[in-house]
N, C-alpha and C positions, 0 to 999 in steps of 0.2 A: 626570362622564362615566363610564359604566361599558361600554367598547367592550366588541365579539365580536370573540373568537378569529377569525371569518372574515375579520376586514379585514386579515388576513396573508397575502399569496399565494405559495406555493413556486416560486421562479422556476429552480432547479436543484437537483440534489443530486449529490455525489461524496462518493469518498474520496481519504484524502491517506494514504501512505504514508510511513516514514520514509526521510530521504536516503541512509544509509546504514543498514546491519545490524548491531550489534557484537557480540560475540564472545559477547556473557555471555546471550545472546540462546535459547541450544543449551540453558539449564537454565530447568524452570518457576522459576514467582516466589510463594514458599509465602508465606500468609499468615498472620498472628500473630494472636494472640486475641483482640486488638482489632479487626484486620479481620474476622472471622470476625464478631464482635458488632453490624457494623454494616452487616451484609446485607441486614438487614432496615430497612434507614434508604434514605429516596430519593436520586437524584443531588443531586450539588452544582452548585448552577444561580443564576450570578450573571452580569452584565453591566455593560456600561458604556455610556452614551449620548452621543456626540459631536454637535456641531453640524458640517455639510458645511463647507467653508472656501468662500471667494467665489472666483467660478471668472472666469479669463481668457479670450480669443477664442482661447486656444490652447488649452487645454482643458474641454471640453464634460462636463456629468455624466454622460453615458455614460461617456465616456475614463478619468472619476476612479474611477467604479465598478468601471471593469474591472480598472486598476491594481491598486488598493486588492488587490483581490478576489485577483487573483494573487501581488501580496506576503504577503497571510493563507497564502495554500498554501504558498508557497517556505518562510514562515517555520515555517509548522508542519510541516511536513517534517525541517526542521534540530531545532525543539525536541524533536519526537517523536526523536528519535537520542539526546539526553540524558534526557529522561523515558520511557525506552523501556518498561515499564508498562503505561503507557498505550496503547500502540500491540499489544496484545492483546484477549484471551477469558478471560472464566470458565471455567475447567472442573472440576472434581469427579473425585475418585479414589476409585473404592470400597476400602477396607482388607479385609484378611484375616476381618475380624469384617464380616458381612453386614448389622448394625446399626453401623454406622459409616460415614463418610467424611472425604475433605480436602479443604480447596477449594484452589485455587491460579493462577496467571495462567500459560495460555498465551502465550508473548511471540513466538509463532514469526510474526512479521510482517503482524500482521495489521493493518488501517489505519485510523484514526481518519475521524470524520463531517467532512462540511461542508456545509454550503448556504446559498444567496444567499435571500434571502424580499425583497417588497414589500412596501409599506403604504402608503394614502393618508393617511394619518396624520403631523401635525407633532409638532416636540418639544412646543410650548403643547399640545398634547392630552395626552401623558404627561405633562406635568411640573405643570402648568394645573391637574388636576385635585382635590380635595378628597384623595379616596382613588386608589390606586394601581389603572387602568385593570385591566380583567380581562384585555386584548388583550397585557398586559406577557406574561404566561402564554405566552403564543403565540412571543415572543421567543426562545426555549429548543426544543431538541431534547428528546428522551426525554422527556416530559409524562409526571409520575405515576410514572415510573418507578422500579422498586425496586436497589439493589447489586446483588440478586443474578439482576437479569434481564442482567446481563453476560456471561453465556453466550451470549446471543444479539443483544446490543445493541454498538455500540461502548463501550467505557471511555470515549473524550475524544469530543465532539461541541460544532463552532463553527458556531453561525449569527449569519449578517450581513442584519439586516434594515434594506433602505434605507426611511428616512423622508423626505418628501418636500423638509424642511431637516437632515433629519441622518441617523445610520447607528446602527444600537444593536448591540453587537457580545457574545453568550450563550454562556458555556459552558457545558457540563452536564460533571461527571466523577464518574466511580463514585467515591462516597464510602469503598467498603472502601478504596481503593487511596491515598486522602491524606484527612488531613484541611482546615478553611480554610486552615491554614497554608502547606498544600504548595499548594493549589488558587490560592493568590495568590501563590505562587512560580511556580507555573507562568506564570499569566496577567503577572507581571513581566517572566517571560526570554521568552516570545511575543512581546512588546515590545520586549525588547533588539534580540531578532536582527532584528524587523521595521527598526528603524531603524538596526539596524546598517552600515556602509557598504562592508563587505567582499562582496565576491564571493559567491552563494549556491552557485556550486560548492566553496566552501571551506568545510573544518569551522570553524564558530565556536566560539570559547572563550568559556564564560558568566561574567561575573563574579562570580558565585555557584551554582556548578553544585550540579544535589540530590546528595545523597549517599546509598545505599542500602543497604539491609541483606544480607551477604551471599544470594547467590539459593539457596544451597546451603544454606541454613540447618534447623532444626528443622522440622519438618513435624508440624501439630496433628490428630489424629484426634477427630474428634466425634461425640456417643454418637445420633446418628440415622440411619437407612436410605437417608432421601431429605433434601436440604438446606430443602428447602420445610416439612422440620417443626418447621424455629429459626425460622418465620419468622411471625410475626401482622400484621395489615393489618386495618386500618379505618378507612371513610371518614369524614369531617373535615365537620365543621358546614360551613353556609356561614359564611363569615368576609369581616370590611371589612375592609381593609389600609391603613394610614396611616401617613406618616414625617413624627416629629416634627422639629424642628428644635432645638439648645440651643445658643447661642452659648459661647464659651472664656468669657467673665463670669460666663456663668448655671454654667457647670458648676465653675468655679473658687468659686463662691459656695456651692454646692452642697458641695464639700469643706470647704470651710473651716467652716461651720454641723454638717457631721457632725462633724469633730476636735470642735470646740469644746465642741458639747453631751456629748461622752464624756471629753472630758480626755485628748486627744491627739494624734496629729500622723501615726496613722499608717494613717488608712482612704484609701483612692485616690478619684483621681476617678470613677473605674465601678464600684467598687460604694458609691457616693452613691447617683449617678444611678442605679444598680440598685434601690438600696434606694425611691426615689421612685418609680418604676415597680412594683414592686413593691406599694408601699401603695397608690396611685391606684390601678391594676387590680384588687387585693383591695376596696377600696371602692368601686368601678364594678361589681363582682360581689352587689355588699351581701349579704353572708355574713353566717349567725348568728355571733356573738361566741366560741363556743365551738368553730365548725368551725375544722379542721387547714389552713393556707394555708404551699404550700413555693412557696419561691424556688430554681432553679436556675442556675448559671453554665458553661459549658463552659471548662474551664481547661487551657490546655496544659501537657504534660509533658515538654514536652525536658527543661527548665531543672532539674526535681524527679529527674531518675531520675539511678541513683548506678550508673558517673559522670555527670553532664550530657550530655546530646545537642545538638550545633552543632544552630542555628537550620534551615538548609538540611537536614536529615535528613528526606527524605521517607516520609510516612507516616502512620497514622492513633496523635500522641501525645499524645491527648484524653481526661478524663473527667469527671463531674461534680463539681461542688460544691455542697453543698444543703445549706440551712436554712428548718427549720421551724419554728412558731410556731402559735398561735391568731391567729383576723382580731382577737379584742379586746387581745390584746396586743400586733398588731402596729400596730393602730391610735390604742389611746387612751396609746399610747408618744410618745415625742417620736421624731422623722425619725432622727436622731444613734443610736437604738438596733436600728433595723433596719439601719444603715450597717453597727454595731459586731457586730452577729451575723452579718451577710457578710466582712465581714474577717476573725474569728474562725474562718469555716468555711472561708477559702484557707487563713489560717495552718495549718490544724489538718492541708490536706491535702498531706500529705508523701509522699513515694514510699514510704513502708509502707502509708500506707491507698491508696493506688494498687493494691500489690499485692493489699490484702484484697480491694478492689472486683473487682478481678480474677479472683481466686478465689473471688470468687462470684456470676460471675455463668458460670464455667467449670460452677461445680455448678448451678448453673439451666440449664443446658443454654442458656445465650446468650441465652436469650430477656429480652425488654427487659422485663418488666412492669409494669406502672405509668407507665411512661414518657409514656401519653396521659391520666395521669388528671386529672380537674378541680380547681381550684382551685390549679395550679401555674401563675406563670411562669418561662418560662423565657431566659435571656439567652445568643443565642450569639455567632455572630463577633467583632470586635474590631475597635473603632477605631485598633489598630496597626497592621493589616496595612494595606500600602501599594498602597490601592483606587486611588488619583489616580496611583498610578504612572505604569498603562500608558496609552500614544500610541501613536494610529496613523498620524502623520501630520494629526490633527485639532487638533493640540494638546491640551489640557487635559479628561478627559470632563465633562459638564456633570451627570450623576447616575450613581447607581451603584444597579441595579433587580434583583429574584431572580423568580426564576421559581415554582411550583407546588410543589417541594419543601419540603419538611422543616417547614411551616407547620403550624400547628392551632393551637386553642382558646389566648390565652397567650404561643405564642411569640415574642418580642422579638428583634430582633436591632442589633447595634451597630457603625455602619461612622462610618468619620474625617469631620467635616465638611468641605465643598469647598475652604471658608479655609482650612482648616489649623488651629494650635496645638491649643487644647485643645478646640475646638468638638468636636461628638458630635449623626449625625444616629440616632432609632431607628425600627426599621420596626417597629411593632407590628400584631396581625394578634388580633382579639377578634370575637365573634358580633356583631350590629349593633346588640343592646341593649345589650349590656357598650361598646361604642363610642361609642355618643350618651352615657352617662353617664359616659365619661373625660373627654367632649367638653366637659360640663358641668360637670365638676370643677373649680371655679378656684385652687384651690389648684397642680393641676397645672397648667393652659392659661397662669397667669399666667408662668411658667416657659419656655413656649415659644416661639422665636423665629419666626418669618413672613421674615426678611429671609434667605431661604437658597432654593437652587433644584430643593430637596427638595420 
């Protein structure tokens, strides 16, 4: 099934304010280099899809929807007072030198999106189908949107689009301002406070409140006039979009067979699985033997930068990791040595080469290059972050869907399987040829499990 974007109807739109103003509210919110780097990247646009609960003579799906609908506002109110952030504007400082500026977040109270949407549309329609509906797209505010149209856009934006047995619930959030990490902290404590049972006139305490970088901090000047000249854009193949499934067997199998073949004990289970995605997509490309085929990983930085950074440090503390190869050596290898060359290239990446990545990508003037070019993939999010956390009162969500961001030619991404342990579902997102031909790979399909509601 490949719906239209039309079958979404807007059935309101507001904004939400934060419940209270705090203090620290009175200073912009400068941005670090890595924000600055990633202006030119779309919002972060993930969801979660709930089935509706069975309703009693006491209340009616109207009643539930309006409920529901009001506790989303109350709570995002409260959350926006902790991720206060969010609840701003881009805006740009021209510096003294007339070839330069800064960015930095107006936080002076400005209010995050919301809107209620329809669908005639069931869950068996998203979830039913082969490939991931094009109407998922529709799910999500800011479509296509770039970091730095945050000058004019909100930062956080929640749409709740009712289906006609369930509700799918999309954030979009300017990716300068956090990365997956923060973005699934965020969507956690939305959560907290939603089912929290205290009073909404009272401030909630989060059980893990973000932590932020002084707001008074260093302020970056960068070598251009206007900020639109860090910024390249281009449009994106048409792309299928498909979530495999791997049960905790297959991916625990999948470890064990890379240690072994290398003689050792210490490659993880995502970059296995990285490493098989990887080869099947390079061989679903059928590259000459001598073309250059890189694999990418997005690896967070709290844990590497000296000293460590607590988990909750909101922010953007991301970069890559990348290993390249030829398609023949990455293919007529055994599996166990493309595991060992991704393990090699986390180990390898320490908070020095963090910093070099850094400085140079300050002397490139930020710009991303290469970043779209062919014959890479790339793997982002993480099956640790705690997708199944958040409830709205539906209980448990039933899928976890992204919207039109950050996709292209390649890109992979990795969220927890619904069961839990060590399961791992992946969205991959390839042209429609490179797709029938992963389809037909049985080395990889034999791998993938069907019993998931991916």
């Amino acid at each position: 099934m490949d719906s239209s974007p039309s079958e979404v109807k807007i059935i309101s739109k507001c904004f939400v304010k934060p419940k209270t103003i705090p203090e620290k509210w009175k200073e912009p919110y400068h941005f670090s280099p890595m924000d600055h780097v990633i202006l030119s990247i779309h919002y972060i646009q993930k969801g979660l899809l709930f089935l509706k609960p069975s309703f009693s003579e006491s209340v009616t799906p109207k009643e539930f929807m309006e409920t529901l609908l009001q506790k989303l506002k109350d709570s995002l109110a409260i959350a926006l007072v902790h991720f206060y952030p969010l609840a701003g504007r881009i805006s740009t400082l021209k510096t003294n030198d007339s070839r330069s500026h800064s960015v930095f977040v107006d936080c002076n109270n400005s209010p995050a999106g919301f809107i209620h949407a329809e669908s005639d549309l069931s869950v068996s329609d998203i979830l039913g189908s082969k490939y991931v509906p094009l109407v998922v797209q529709s799910f999500f505010d800011h479509h296509k949107a770039l970091s730095r149209d945050g000058d004019t856009m909100t930062l956080l934006s929640v749409k709740v689009t009712e289906l006609v047995d369930g509700v799918f619930i999309g954030l979009s959030m300017n990716h300068s301002l956090g990365d997956g990490s923060s973005f699934w902290h965020f969507f956690n404590s939305l959560s907290e406070i939603f089912n929290s049972q205290e009073d909404n006139n009272k401030f909630l305490c989060l059980k893990n409140p973000p932590i932020f970088r002084e707001v008074s901090g260093p302020m970056y000047s960068l070598p251009f006039s206007e900020p639109d000249e860090s910024i390249s854009q281009s449009e994106r193949p048409v792309l299928k979009e498909r979530m495999f499934h791997f049960s905790s067997e297959t991916v625990r199998s999948l470890k064990s067979k890379a240690n072994e073949e290398c003689g050792t004990t210490k490659i993880s289970s995502l970059q296995s699985l990285t490493a098989l995605i990887w080869r099947s997509i390079t061989r679903a490309r059928k590259l000459p033997n001598d073309q250059e085929t890189t694999c990418r990983l997005a690896a967070g930085n709290r844990s590497r930068m000296n000293p460590p950074l607590p988990m909750n440090h909101f922010g953007n503390y991301i970069s890559l990791v990348i290993a390249t190869t030829t398609t023949g050596d990455l293919l007529e290898n055994e599996f166990g040595c493309a595991a060992l060359k991704l393990h090699q290239a986390v180990t390898e990446h320490t908070g020095e080469k963090i910093s070099a990545d850094m400085d140079r990508w300050l002397k490139a003037h930020l710009k991303l290059d290469g970043f779209f070019s062919p014959n890479i993939v790339h793997m982002g999010s993480s099956p640790r972050f705690n997708k199944y956390g958040s409830e709205f009162g539906m209980g448990k969500a039933v899928a976890v869907r992204s919207g039109y961001g950050g996709k292209y030619d390649g890109k992979v991404s990795a969220y927890p399987g619904r069961e839990g342990g060590a399961s791992i579902d992946l969205e991959v997102c390839l042209p429609p040829e490179c797709m029938e031909a992963l389809e037909l790979d049985q080395e990889f399909m034999s791998l993938v499990s069907s019993s998931s509601s991916s």
